[in-house]
C-alpha positions in Angstrom: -12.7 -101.2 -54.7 -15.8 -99.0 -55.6 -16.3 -98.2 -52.3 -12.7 -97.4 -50.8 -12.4 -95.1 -53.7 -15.9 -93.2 -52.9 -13.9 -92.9 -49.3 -10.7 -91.0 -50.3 -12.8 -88.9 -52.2 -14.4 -87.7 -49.5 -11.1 -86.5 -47.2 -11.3 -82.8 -49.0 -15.2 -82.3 -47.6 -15.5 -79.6 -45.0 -17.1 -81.9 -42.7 -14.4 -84.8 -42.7 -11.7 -82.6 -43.2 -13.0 -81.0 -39.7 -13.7 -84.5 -37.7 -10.8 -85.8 -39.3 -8.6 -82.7 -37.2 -10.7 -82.1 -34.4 -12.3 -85.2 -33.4 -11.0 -88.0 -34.3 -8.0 -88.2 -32.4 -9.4 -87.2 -29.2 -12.4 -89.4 -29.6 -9.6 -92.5 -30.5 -7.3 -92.4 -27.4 -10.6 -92.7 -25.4 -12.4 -95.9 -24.3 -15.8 -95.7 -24.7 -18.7 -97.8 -25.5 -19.1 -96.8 -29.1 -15.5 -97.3 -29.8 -15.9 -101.1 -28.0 -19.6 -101.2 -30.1 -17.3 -100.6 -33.4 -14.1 -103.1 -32.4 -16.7 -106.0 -31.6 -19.2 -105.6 -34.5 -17.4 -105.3 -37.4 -15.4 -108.1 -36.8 -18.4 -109.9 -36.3 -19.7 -109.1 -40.0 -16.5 -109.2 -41.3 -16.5 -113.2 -40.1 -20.7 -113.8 -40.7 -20.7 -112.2 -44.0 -21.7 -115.8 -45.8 -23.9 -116.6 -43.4 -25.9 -113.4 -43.6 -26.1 -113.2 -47.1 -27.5 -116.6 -47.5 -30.1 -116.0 -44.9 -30.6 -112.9 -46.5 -30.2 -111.4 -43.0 -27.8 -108.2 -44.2 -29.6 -105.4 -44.4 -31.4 -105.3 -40.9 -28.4 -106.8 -39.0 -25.9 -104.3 -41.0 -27.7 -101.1 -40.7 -28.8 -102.1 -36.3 -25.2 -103.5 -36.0 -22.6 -101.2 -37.6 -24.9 -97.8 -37.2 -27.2 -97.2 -34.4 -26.3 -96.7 -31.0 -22.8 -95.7 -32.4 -22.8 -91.6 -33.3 -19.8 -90.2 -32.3 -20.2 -86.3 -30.6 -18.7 -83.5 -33.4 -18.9 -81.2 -30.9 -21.2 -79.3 -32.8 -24.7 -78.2 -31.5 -27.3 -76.6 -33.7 -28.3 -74.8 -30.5 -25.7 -73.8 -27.7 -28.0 -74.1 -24.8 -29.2 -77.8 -25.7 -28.4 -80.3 -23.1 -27.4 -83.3 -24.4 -29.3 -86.4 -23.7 -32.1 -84.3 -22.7 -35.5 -85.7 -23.6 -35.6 -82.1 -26.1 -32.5 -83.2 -27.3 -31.0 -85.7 -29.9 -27.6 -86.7 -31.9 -28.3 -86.8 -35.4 -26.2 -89.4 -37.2 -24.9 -87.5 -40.0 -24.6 -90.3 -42.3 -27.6 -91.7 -41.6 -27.9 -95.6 -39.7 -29.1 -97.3 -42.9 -25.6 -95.4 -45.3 -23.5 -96.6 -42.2 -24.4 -100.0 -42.9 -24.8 -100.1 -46.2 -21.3 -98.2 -46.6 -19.7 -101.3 -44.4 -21.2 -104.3 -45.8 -20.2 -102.8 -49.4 -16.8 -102.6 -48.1 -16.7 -106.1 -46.3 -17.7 -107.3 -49.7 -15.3 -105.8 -51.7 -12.4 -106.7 -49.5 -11.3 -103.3 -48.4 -12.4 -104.0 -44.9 -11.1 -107.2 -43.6 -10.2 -109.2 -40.4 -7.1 -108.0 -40.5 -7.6 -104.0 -41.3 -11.1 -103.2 -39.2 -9.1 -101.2 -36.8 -7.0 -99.2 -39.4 -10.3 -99.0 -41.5 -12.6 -97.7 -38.5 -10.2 -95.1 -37.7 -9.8 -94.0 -41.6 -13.3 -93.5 -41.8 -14.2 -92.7 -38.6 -16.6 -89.6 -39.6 -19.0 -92.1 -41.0 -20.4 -92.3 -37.3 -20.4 -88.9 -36.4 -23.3 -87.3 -34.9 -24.5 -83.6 -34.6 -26.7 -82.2 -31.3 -29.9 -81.1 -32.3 -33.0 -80.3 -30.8 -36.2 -82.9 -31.5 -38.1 -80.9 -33.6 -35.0 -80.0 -35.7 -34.5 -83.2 -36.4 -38.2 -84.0 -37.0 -39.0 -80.9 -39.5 -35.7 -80.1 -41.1 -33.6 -83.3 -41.6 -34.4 -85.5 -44.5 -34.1 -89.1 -42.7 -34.5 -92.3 -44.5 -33.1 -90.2 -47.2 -31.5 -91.8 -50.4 -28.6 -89.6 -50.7 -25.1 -91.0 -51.4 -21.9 -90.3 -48.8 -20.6 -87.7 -50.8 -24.3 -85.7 -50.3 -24.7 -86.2 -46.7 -21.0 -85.3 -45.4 -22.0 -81.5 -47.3 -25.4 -81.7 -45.8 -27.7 -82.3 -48.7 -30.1 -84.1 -46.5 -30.8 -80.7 -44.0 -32.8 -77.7 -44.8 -31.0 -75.0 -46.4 -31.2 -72.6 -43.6 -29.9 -75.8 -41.1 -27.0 -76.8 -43.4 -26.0 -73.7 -43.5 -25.7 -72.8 -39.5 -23.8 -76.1 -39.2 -21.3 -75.8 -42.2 -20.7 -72.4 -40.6 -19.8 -73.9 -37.0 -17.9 -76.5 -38.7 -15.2 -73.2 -40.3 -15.5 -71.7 -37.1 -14.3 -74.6 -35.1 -11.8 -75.5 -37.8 -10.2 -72.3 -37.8 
């Protein structure tokens, strides 16, 4: 259980501390497309897992499956006057598509996530899909993407530019408080 255990040890992070009381509740009594995204697909992986291993199918259908399209909004913008969904605009998975999906499969294998706990484990680990506004070029020129950090680096924001990391670790107190 490798990778539940690399999951508790993230609950004391600034970042999942903050989604964890300020988002995730809010975002949870809500239907929306992600959350239906979420309850359809990891069932689906949960239940295919043989067959995508021996068509050695996992890593494209994991990381497309369990991790794009699904970044939850933080409510955090590096940039109060962004618009969201503006073509200047985009939500930065935090985690990172390929982690999300790597992060799930590794816990389908390993039984943690199963049939019969994917709601209960989605909601646990919720932050995994959360997603911070930034503008293009931020994203372009100061976010390390395709990255080969581990969980525990990206929720403290290894994977962003110093000066970047630190305006967002700084709205993440701010909100907290």
């Amino acid at each position: 259980m490798k990778k539940q255990k690399e999951l508790k040890g993230l609950k004391n992070i600034d970042y999942v501390k903050y989604f964890n009381e300020v988002v995730r509740d809010e975002w949870w009594d809500k239907n929306s497309e992600v959350k239906r995204n979420l309850f359809s697909s990891i069932p689906v992986m949960i239940l295919t897992q043989d067959y995508l291993i021996k068509n050695d199918l996992k890593t494209l259908y994991i990381e497309k499956l369990a991790g794009n399209y699904n970044a939850i909004n933080c409510k955090i913008s590096t940039n109060e006057r962004l618009e969201p969904n503006s073509k200047s605009s985009t939500r930065d998975h935090i985690i990172g598509v390929a982690l999300i999906g790597n992060t799930v499969w590794e816990s389908i294998k390993e039984g943690s996530l199963t049939i019969n706990n994917h709601k209960n484990w989605i909601y646990k680990n919720l932050f995994l899909w959360g997603g911070i506004d930034m503008t293009r070029n931020q994203h372009k020129k100061q976010v390390e993407v395709n990255s080969k950090y581990e969980l525990v680096d990206k929720t403290s924001f290894n994977h962003y530019k110093l000066i970047l990391k630190e305006e967002i670790v700084k709205k993440l107190q701010i909100k907290q408080i």
